[in-house]
VMD Tcl script that draws the C-alpha trace (Angstrom):
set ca {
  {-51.64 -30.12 14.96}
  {-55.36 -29.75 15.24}
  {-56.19 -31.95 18.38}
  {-60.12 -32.41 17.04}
  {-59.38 -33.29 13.20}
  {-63.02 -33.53 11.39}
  {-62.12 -35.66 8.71}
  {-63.77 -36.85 5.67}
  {-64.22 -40.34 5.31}
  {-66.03 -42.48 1.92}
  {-65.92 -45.57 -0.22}
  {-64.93 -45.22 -3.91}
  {-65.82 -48.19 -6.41}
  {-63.88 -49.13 -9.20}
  {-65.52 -50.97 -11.81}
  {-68.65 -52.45 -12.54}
  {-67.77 -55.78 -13.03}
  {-67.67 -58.78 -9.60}
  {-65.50 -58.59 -7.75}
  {-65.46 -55.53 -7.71}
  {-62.34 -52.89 -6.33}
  {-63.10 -50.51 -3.29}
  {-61.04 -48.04 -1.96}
  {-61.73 -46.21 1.08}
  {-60.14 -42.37 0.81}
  {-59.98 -39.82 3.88}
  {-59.34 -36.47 3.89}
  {-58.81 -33.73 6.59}
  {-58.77 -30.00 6.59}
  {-55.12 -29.77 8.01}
  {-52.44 -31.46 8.02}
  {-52.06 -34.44 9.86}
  {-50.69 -37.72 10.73}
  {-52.86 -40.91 11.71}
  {-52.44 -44.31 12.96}
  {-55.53 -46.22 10.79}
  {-57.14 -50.04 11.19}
  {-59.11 -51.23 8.70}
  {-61.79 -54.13 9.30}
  {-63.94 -56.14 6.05}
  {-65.91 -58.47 7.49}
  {-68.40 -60.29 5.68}
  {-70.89 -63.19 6.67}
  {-73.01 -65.28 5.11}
  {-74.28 -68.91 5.38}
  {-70.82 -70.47 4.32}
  {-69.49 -68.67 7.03}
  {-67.16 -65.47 8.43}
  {-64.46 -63.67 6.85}
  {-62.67 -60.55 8.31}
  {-59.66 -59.05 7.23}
  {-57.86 -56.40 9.13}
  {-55.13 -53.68 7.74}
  {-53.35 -51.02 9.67}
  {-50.71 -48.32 9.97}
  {-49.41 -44.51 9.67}
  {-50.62 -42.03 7.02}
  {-50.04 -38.86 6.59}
  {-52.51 -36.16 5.20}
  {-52.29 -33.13 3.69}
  {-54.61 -30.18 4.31}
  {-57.39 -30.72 1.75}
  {-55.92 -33.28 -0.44}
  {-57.91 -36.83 -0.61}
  {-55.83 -40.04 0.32}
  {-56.14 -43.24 -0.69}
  {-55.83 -46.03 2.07}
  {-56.19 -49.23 0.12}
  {-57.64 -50.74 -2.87}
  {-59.74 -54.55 -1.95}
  {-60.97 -56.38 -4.12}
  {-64.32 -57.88 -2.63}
  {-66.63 -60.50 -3.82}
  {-70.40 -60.64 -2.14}
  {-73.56 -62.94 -2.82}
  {-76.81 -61.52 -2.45}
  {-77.14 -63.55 0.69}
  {-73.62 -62.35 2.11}
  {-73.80 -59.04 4.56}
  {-70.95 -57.27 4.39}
  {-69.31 -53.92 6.28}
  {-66.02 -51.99 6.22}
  {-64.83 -50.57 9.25}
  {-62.05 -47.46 9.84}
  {-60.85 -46.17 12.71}
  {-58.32 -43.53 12.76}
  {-56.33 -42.35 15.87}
  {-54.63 -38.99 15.79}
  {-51.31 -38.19 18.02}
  {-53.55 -37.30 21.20}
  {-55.06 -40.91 21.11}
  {-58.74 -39.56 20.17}
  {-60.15 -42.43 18.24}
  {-62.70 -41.59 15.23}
  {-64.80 -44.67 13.82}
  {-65.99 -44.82 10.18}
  {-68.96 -47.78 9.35}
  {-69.57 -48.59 5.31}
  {-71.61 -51.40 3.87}
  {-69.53 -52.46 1.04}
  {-70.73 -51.48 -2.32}
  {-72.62 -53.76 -4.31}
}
mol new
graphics top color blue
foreach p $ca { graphics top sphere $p radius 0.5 }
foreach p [lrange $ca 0 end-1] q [lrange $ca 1 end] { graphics top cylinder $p $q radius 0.2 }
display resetview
C-alpha cells in the first residue's frame, strides 16, 4: 500500500431542484483502503445542525467512489460546509473542506 495516498476529493450535485442531492466521491491512484468521517454542518439564525457519517471504503486504483448521497436544504442566510477526513492504514489523516452547493 502506498503510505502517502494523494487522493482526489469533490462534491457532485444532483439536481437542480431544493433540496437538492450531494454526493461527495474520492478517488486515489492505487489501491487502497480508508477509514472516512463525514461532517455537514450548517448554521444559521434558527440555529446549528451537524451530522456526522463514518466507516471503511475501499478504492480501486483510478476508479471514482461514491461515499454518500445527502439531501441538503439551505436558506440564503444559512452557511453551510462539508467536511472529510480520510485515514489510511498508517494513521496519516487527510482533511477535505466543501461549502455545500447551492
Amino acid at each position: 500500500m502506498n503510505t502517502d495516498v494523494d487522493l482526489q476529493v469533490w462534491l457532485a450535485a444532483a439536481g437542480t431542484l431544493k433540496p437538492g442531492i450531494v454526493i461527495p466521491y474520492v478517488q486515489s491512484p492505487t489501491n487502497t483502503k480508508l477509514r472516512y468521517e463525514l461532517t455537514t454542518t450548517q448554521s444559521s439564525a434558527a440555529g446549528t445542525s451537524t451530522i456526522r457519517q463514518g466507516g471503511d471504503i475501499q478504492l480501486h486504483a483510478n476508479e471514482p467512489r461514491a461515499i454518500t448521497e445527502m439531501t441538503i436544504h439551505s436558506t440564503d442566510d444559512a452557511s453551510c460546509n462539508i467536511q472529510l477526513v480520510f485515514e489510511n492504514t498508517e494513521g496519516k489523516e487527510m482533511l477535505y473542506t466543501f461549502s455545500c452547493p447551492n
